[in-house]
Steps between C-alpha positions, in 0.01 A plus 500: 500500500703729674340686823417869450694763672387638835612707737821667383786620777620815266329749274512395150520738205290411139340642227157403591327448815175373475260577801245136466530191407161413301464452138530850411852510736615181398489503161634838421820393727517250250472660174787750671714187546478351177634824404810531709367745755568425890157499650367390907151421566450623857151300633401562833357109562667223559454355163298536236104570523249216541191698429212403234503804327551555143516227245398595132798555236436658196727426184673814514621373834613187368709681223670667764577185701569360164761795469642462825554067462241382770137408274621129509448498853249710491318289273601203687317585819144674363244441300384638117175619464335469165212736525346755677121470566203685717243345603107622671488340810091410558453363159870348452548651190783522315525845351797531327819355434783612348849234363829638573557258190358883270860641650714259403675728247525783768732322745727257535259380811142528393361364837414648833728344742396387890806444690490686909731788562660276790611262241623747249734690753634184594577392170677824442694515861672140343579729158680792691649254725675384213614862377840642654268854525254425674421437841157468744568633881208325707449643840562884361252739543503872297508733813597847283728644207699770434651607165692756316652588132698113516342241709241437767540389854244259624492356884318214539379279787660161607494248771907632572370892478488741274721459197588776212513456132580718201451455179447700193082500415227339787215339320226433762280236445352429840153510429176689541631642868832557314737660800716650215201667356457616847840665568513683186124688630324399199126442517260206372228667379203295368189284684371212659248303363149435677528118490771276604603153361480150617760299441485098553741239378353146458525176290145519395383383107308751357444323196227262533291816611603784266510249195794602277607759737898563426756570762449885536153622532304808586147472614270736471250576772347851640555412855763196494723508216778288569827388309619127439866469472685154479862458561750191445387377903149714558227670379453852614175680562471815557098646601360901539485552892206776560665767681295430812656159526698422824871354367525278794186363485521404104791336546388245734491144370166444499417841335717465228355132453164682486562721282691254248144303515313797440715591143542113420088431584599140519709237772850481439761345661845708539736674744594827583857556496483864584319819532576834511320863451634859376405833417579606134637854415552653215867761567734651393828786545578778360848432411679158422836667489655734812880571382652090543183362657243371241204312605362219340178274539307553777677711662416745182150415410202209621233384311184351556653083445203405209626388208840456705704774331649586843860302536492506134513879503745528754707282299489646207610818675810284608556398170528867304682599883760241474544603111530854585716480827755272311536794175563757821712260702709482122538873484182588289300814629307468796200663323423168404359415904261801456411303189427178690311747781288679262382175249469258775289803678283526216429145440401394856230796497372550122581106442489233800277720740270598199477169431452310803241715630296460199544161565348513830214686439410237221523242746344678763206672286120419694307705249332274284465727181926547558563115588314403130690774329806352643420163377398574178841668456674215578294281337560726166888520558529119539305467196715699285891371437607860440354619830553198691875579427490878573368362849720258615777739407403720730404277828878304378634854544666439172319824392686672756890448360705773486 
């Protein structure tokens, strides 16, 4: 595999240039390749991210990998989960659980895919690598933009200096702190919530303890709820940190070991390959479009991560983006990036945020008359084919298509 680009001596001039290269970045540079359309990727690291963060890919994500030729390695470097279940924690009870098998005639993927964001950006990086459009600048960091009626001006940060590039439309995708969002003046309106997450990354078996426990569960519990997650090399668990819990102090070894004892209630023997914490928000902009600088993923709109419709969100914005950008780029009317602002607008707040926070709240819900509601609900929709299918539908975000 050819080395990436970094650190060019001269401006270069492009359709696209793409502020971030995470999933959101990545694969909207290459959907805009595929097409024909000269696109950079301009990513202020060294090379692409490491971090544990998002992991979940729902089938309407896979359709779009499908569309842009990368689900065979996608699907070569993840793992296919079968069901979705929640659990109660004290009495290890399994609530509900619902087959992806009931969507099988909604999607060409009826599964919930686990595969990290590190891996999929890497896997497309080798795709656009391949392209004659497309091209990943490591070591370039957004500094600020200027644009008028034909193209936009962007200076960004190297290890040589500052370097200048124009192109026709900026897209950024750099993320919650989005410096793009930032030199346009646009807000991020929204809140914090009162809890923070846990995050720890082992190689513990769950299964001889939560018998017939799948590979993705939610557990219910009014002061620990906590999330099992496994991947192709590690199970993730993610636990409810009270907000008067020191960061630093949870994340010491033999505090997380503590706590794992305290939600397993039995000896185990495992290792910790990681641990993390982080505040979830729930955000977003008031405009996705400024002239030829659209905004897409996080740097548009957060969302609490349960039910992991977060990178799958910002995707999807990349994939109606790169759709839209290419009809413009072709000479179609440029009404049809308001379009792309306005629908992607309305499904992260009325759609994704709706969702996900309703999500939370089920998970996080201590009242005991609410928490047996909830499970009865469950238990009901489970139960029935018809609503079993309306649900998965919706956490798939295959309800969501435009």
């Amino acid at each position: 595999m050819k080395s990436a680009i970094r650190n060019p001596q001269s401006a270069i001039e492009t359709d696209v240039i793409i502020s971030g290269a995470g999933p959101v970045g990545m694969s909207l540079a290459l959907a805009l390749a595929r097409n024909g359309v000269s696109v950079v990727v301009l990513e202020k690291l060294n090379e692409l991210s490491h971090e544990a963060r998002a992991s979940t890919i729902h089938p309407p994500t896979l359709e779009f990998f499908d569309e842009i030729g990368i689900i065979e390695d996608i699907l070569a470097n993840g793992l296919r989960i079968e069901s979705l279940q929640f659990w109660e924690r004290a009495a290890r009870e399994l609530v509900a659980d619902f087959p992806y098998s009931l969507i099988e005639n909604d999607t060409k993927y009826p599964f919930r895919f686990q595969c990290p964001q590190s891996t999929v950006t890497r896997i497309i990086l080798k795709h656009i690598e391949q392209t004659d459009c497309g091209k990943v600048l490591f070591d370039n960091e957004f500094l600020s933009a200027k644009q008028n009626d034909t193209c936009v001006k962007v200076i960004a940060n190297t290890p040589e200096g500052e370097v200048e590039y124009c192109s026709k439309y900026l897209i950024g995708c750099d993320g919650a702190f989005s410096k793009v969002r930032e030199d346009l003046g646009l807000g991020f309106e929204g809140k914090t919530y009162e809890d923070r997450f846990l995050l720890v990354s082992t190689d513990a078996n769950l299964g001889g303890i939560f018998p017939n426990m799948g590979t993705v569960a939610y557990i219910f519990d009014p002061e620990e709820w906590v999330i099992v997650m496994t991947l192709p090399d590690t199970v993730r668990l993610v636990f409810r940190l009270n907000p008067n819990e020191n960061a630093d102090e949870v994340k010491q070894l033999e505090n997380v070991k503590t706590r794992i004892a305290n939600f397993l209630q039995t000896e185990l023997t495992y290792d910790i390959k990681a641990v993390s914490t982080y505040h979830v928000h729930q955000r977003i902009t008031e405009k996705f479009r400024v002239g030829r600088t659209i905004l897409a993923g996080d740097s548009a709109h957060i969302n609490n991560p349960t039910g992991g419709m977060g990178m799958n969100s910002g995707i999807h914005d990349s994939q109606m983006l790169a759709k839209n950008l290419v009809a413009v780029l072709n000479g179609e009317s440029k009404n049809l990036l308001d379009e792309y602002a306005e629908i992607r607008k309305k499904v992260a707040v009325k759609m994704v945020q709706a969702t996900t926070d309703e999500n939370y709240k089920n998970l996080s819900a201590s009242d005991e008359e609410k928490r047996l509601k909830r499970n009865q609900e469950l238990r009901e929709a489970a139960n029935d084919e018809k609503k079993a299918r309306e649900y998965l539908l919706k956490t798939a975000m295959l309800a969501d298509r435009i």
